[in-house]
C-alpha positions as CSV (number, residue, x, y, z in Angstrom):
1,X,211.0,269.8,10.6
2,X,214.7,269.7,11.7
3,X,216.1,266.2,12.9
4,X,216.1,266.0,16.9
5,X,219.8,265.2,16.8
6,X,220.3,268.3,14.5
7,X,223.7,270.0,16.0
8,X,224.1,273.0,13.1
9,X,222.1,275.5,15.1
10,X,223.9,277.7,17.8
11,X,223.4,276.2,21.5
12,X,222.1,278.7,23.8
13,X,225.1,280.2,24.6
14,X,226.2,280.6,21.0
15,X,228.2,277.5,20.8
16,X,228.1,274.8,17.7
17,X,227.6,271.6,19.0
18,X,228.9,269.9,15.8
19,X,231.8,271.3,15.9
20,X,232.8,270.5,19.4
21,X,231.3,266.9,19.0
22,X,233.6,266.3,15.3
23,X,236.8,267.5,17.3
24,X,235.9,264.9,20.9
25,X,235.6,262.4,18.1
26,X,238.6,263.5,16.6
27,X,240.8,263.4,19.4
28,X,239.5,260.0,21.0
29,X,240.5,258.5,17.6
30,X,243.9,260.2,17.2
31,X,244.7,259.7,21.5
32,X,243.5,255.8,20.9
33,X,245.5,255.4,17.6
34,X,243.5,252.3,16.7
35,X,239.8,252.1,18.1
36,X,236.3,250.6,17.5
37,X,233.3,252.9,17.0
38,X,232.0,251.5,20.4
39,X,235.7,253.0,21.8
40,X,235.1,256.5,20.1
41,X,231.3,257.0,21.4
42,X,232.0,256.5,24.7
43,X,236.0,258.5,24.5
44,X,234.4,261.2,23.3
45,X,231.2,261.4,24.9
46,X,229.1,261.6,22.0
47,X,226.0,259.3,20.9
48,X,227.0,256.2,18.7
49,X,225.0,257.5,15.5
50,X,226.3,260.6,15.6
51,X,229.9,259.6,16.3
52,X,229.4,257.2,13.2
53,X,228.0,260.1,10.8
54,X,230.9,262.1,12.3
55,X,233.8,259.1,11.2
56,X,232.3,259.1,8.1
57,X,232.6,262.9,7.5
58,X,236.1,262.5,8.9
59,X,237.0,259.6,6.1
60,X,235.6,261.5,3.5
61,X,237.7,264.6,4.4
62,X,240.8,262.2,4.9
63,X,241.6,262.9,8.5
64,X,240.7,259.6,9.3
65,X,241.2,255.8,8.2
66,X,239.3,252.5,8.4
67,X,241.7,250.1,8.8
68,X,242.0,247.0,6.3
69,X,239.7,243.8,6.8
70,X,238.9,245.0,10.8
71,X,236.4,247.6,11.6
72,X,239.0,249.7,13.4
73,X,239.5,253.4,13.0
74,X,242.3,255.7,13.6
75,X,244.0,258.9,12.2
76,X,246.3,259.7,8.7
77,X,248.9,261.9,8.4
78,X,246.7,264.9,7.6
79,X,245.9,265.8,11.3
80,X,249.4,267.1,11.5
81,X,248.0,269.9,9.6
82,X,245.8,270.9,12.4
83,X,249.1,272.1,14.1
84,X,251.2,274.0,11.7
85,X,250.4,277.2,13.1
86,X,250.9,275.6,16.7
87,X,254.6,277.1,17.8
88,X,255.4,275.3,21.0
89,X,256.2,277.8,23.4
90,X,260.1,276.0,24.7
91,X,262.0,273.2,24.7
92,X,260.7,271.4,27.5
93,X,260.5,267.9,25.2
94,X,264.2,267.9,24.7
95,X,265.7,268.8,27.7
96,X,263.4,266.6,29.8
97,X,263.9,263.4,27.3
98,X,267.1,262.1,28.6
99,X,266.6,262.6,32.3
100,X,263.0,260.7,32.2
101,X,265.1,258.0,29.9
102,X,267.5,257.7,32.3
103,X,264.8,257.6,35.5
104,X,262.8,254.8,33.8
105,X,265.9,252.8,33.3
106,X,266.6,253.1,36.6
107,X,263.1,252.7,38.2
108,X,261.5,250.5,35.2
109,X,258.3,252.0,35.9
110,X,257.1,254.6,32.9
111,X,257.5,258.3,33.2
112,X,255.6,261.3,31.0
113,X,255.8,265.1,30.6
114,X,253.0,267.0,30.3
115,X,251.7,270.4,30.5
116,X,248.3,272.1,30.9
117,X,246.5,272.7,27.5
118,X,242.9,274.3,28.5
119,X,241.6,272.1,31.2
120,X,243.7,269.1,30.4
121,X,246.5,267.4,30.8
122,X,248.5,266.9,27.4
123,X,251.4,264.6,27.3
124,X,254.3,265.7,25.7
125,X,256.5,263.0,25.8
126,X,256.8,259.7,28.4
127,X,258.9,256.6,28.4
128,X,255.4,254.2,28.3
129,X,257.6,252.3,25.0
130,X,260.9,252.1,27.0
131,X,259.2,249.2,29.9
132,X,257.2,246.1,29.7
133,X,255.5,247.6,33.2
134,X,252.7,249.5,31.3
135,X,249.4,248.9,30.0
136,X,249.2,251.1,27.1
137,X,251.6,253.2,25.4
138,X,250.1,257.2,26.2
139,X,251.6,258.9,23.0
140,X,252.3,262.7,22.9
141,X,248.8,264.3,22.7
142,X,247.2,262.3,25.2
143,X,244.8,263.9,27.4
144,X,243.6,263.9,30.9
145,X,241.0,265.8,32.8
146,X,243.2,268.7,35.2
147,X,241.6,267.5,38.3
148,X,241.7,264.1,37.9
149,X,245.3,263.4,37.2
150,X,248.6,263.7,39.9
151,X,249.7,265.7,36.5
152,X,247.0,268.5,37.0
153,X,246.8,268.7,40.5
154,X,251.0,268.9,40.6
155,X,250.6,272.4,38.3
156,X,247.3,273.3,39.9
157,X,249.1,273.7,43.2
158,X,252.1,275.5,41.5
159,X,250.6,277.6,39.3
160,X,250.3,281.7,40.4
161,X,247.3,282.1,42.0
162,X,245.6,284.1,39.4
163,X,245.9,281.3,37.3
164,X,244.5,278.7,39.4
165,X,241.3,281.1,39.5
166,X,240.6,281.8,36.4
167,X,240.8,277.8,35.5
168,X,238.8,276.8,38.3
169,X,236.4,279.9,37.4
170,X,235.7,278.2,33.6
171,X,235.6,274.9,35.1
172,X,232.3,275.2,37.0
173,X,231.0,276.4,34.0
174,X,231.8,273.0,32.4
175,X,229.4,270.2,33.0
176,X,231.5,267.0,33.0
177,X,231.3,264.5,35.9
178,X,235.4,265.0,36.4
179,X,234.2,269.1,36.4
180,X,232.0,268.3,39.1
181,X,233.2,265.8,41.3
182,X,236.5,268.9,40.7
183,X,234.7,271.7,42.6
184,X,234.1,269.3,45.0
185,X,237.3,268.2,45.9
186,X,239.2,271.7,45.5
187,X,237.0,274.2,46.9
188,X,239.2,275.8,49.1
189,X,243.1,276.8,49.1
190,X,243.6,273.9,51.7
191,X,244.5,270.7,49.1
192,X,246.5,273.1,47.0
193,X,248.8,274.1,50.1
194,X,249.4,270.1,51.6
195,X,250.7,269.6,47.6
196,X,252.9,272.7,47.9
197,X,253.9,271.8,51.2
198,X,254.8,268.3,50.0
199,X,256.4,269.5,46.6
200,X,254.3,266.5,44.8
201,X,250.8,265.3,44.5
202,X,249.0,261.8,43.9
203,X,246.3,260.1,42.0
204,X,245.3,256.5,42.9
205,X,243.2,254.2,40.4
206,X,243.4,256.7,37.6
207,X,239.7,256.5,36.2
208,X,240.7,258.4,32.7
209,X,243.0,256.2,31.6
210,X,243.0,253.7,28.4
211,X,242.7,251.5,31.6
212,X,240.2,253.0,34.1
213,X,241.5,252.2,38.0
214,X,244.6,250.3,36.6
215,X,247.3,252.7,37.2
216,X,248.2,255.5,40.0
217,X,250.8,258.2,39.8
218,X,252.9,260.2,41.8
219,X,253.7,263.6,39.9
220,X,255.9,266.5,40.5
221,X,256.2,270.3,39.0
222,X,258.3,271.5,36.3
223,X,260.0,274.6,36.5
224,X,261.4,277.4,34.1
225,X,262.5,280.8,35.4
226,X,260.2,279.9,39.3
227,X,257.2,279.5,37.1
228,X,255.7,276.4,36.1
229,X,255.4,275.0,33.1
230,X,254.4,271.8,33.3
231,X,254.6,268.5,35.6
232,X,256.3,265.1,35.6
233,X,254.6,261.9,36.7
234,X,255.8,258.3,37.3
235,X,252.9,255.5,36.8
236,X,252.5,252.1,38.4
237,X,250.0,249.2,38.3
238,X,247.5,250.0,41.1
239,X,247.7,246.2,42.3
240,X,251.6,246.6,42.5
241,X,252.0,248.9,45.1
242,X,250.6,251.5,47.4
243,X,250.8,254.9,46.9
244,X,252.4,255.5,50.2
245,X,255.2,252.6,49.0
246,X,255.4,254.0,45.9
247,X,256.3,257.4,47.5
248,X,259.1,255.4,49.8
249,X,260.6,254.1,46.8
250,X,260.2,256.8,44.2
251,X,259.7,260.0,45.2
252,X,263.2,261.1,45.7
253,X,264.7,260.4,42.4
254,X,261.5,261.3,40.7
255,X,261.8,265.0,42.6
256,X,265.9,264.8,42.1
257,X,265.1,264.4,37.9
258,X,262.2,267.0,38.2
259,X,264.9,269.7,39.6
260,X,267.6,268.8,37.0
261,X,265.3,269.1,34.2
262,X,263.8,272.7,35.8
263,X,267.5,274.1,36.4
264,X,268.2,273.3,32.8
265,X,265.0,275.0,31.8
């Protein structure tokens, strides 16, 4: 009799649990770079004895460490492998890095790039090491949920309207609670047009951080050739500031940097 918590056989739609579960534990430990089993359970959404049996898979197959004398987990230098057939498709990383440098000195709050990978967020780069006013440092690779970050929404809204379809099309067919409370929130053309018509978009109390409801962001859209390609976001401490004084006080230069970096695009 197979174990109930077997995932080798197909799912009803054809889809191998296993494999999606190994790669959610995969990224939580390589997005936390140091974490607890406790941490990569609930990161990746997958039951504690299964995330264990899947660490333990991982370590054997060297994509993964223990970490000496604390029971601590994070990833080796053979994940890098998982990319070498990964061409990144411009040079958005270098031309943004020394105009978010230069923003974050200026504003001392922490800036990132990211771009839309699937139906995430990914962060390509971000000044979170540059400033003491940050709670974690969100490495390249970091992912959020594209409805529930000022990131997402920012490219959502900017995006051709074909595209915005077809994502929003294969995200009711997801079953996460950020997928849900999603089609909730955007179910008509209305939210996408007062971002447009704003040129920026907000999150308050991020709740898919490393910090749930610590931090809120303003973000703005990245441009190459009138097509986006990405979007920028500043974050601040939640208790700090409001989002409406945070647009008073940032908004222009963080819109100022997001147009030289898309002119040099």
């Amino acid at each position: 009799m197979p174990d109930i918590d077997d995932d080798s056989s197909p799912s009803r739609d054809g889809n191998i649990r296993a494999i999606s579960r190994g790669l959610a534990v995969l990224q939580a430990v390589n997005r936390g770079g140091s974490v607890t089993m406790m941490d990569i359970s609930r990161q990746s959404r997958v039951p504690y004895p299964t995330a264990c049996r899947i660490v333990q898979t991982l370590m054997t197959d060297g994509m993964i460490e223990r970490e000496p004398a604390r029971k601590r987990y994070r990833a080796t230098a053979l994940v890098k492998t998982l990319s070498y057939g990964y061409q990144e498709e411009d040079n958005l990383v270098t031309v943004a890095r020394p105009h978010i440098v230069a923003l974050c000195k200026k504003v001392a709050w922490p800036i990132s790039v990211t771009t839309r990978v699937g139906h995430m967020m990914m962060v390509r780069d971000s000044t979170h090491k540059m400033t003491s006013l940050t709670l974690n440092n969100y490495a390249p690779g970091y992912t959020l949920p594209l409805t529930e970050c000022s990131t997402g929404k920012a490219y959502l809204a900017f995006c051709d309207p074909e595209e915005r379809a077809d994502i929003l099309r294969g995200m009711r067919e997801l079953q996460g609670p950020a997928e849900r409370m999603a089609i909730l929130t955007l179910h008509d053309e209305a939210f996408f047009r007062d971002v447009r018509d704003k040129g920026f978009a907000t999150q308050a109390r991020n709740a898919y951080t490393a910090n749930p409801g610590k931090t809120s962001s303003l973000a703005v859209p990245l441009f190459r050739k009138d097509k986006v390609c990405g979007s920028m976001a500043l974050i601040f401490f939640s208790s700090a500031m409001t989002i409406k004084q945070a647009q008073d006080a940032f908004l222009e230069d963080l819109k100022r940097t997001a147009q030289a970096i898309s002119a040099e695009l």
